[in-house]
C-alpha positions as CSV (number, residue, x, y, z in Angstrom):
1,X,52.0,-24.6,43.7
2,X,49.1,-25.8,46.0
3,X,49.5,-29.2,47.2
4,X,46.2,-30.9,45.2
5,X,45.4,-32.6,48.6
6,X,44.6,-29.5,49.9
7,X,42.5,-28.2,47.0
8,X,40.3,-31.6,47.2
9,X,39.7,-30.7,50.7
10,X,36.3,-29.5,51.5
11,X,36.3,-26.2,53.4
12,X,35.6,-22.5,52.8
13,X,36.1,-21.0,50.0
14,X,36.7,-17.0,50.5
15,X,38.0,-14.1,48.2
16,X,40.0,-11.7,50.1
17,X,42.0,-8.4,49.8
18,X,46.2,-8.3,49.6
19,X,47.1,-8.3,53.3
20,X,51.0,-7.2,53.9
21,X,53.0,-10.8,53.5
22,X,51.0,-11.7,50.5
23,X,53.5,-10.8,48.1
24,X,55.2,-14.2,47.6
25,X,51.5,-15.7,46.8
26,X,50.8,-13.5,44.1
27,X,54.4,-13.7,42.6
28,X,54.0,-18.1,42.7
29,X,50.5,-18.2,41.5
30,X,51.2,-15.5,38.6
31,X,55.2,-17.0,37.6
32,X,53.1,-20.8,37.7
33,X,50.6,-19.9,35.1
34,X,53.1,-17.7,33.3
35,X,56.3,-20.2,32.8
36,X,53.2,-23.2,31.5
37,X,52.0,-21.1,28.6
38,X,54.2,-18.5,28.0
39,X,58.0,-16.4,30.0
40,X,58.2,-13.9,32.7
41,X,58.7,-10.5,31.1
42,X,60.6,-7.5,32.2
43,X,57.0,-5.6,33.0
44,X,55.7,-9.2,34.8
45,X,59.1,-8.9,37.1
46,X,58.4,-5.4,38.2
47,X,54.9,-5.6,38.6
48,X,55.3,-9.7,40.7
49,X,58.1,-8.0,42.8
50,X,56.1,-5.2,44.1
51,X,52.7,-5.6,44.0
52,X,52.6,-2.7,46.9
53,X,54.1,-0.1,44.9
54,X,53.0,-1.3,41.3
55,X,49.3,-1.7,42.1
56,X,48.0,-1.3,45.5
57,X,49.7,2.4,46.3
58,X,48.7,3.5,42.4
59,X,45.2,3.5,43.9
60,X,45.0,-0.7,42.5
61,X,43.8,-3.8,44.2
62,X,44.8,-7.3,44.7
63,X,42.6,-10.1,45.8
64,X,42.9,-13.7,46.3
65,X,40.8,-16.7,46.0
66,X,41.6,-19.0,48.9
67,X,41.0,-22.8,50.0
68,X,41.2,-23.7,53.8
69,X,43.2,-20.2,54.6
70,X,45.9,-21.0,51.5
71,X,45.8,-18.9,48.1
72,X,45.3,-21.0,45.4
73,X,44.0,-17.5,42.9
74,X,44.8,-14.2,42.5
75,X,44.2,-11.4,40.2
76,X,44.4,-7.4,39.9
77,X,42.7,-4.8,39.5
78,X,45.6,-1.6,38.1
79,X,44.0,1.6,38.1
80,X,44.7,3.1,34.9
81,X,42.9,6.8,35.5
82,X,39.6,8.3,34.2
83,X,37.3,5.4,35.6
84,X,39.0,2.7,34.1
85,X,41.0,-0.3,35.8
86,X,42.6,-2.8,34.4
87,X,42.1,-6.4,34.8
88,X,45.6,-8.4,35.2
89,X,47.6,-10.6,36.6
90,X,44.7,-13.4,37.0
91,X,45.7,-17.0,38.0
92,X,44.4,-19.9,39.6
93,X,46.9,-22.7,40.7
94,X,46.7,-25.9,38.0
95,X,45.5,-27.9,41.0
96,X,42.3,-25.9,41.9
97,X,41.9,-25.4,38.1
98,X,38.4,-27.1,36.9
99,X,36.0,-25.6,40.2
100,X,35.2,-22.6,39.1
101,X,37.2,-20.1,40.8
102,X,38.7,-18.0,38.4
103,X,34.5,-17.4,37.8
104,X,33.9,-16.7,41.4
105,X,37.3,-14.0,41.6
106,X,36.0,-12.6,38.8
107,X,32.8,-12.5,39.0
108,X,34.2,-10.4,42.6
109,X,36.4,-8.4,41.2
110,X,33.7,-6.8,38.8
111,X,31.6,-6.1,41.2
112,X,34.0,-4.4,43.5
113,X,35.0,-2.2,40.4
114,X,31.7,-1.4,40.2
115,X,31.2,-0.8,43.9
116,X,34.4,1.6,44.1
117,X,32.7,4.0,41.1
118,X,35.1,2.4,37.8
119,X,33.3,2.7,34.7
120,X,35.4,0.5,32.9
121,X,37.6,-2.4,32.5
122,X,39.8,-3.3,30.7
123,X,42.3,-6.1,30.2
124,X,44.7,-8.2,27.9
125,X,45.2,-11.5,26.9
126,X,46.6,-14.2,24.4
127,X,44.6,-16.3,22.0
128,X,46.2,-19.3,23.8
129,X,44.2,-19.2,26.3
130,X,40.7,-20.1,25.0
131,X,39.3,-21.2,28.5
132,X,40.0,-17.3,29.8
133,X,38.8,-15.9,26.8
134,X,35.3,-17.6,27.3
135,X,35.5,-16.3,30.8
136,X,36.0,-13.0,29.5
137,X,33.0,-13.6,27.1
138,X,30.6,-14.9,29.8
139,X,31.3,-12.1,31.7
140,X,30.3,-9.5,29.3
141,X,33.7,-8.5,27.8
142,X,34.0,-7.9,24.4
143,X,36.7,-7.7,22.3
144,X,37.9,-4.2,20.8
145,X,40.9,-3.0,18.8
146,X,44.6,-3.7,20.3
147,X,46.8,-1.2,21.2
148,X,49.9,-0.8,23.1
149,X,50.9,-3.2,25.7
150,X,53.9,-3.9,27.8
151,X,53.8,-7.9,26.9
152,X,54.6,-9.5,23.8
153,X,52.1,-12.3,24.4
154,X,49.0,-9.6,24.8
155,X,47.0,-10.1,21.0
156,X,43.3,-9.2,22.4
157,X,42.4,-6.5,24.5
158,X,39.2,-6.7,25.8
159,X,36.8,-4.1,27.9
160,X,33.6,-3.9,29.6
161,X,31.0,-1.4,30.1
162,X,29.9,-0.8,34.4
163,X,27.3,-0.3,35.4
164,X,26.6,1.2,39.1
């Protein structure tokens, strides 16, 4: 967790790509959001232990949303094939929660899906969490018919439509 003094502190605000040594970040900021509203999983485990060999060398990306240098949001982008990624492993520390962020990351992470030729994303979430699901909403996703998924706490699937 971010200290809140930190997060109250003006300064830049940058999104940038997984650099090596970000691993621990992603595995914090994902395992805080996960243990408040729901558990770690077996897939969450093998995905937040090796975010290099899960995601990035699958032809993935990971990018971070941070406050004066420190991470304080993260989320995915997992390459599922055929033009489509999907969206996961989205958090933003309960401290910076409020500012927008988790708008600003993804409002960056769609574009760079559709900067990097994907046609489509997709992604999953819980009910639970209505403020992500307006996200979701605002950002053009729409909800479509569930299918199989790794977690037991995925009831939507959503997906979106690029456009380059």
């Amino acid at each position: 967790m971010v200290p809140e003094d930190l997060v109250r502190q003006a300064g830049p605000i940058e999104i940038v790509p997984f650099r090596p040594g970000d691993g621990p970040a992603f595995k914090a900021l994902n395992e805080e959001w996960l243990k408040a509203y729901f558990t770690v999983e077996p897939a969450d485990e093998v995905m937040l232990g090796d975010p290099q060999g899960e995601i990035l060398d699958r032809g993935g990306s990971i990018f971070f949303i941070r406050i004066n240098g420190r991470a304080v949001g993260t989320v995915a982008l997992i390459n599922v094939g055929k033009g489509t990624c999907e969206l996961a492993k989205m958090a933003v520390t309960a401290s910076a929660q409020g500012r927008g962020l988790g708008n600003k990351l993804l409002g960056h992470t769609i574009a760079f899906a559709e900067q990097h030729g994907m046609h489509n994303l997709v992604l999953y979430t819980s009910r639970r969490l209505k403020p992500a699901l307006h996200l979701y909403l605002r950002h053009g996703f729409r909800e479509v018919p569930l299918d199989e998924s790794p977690f037991r706490r995925a009831e939507v699937k959503m997906e979106k439509a690029l456009t380059r």
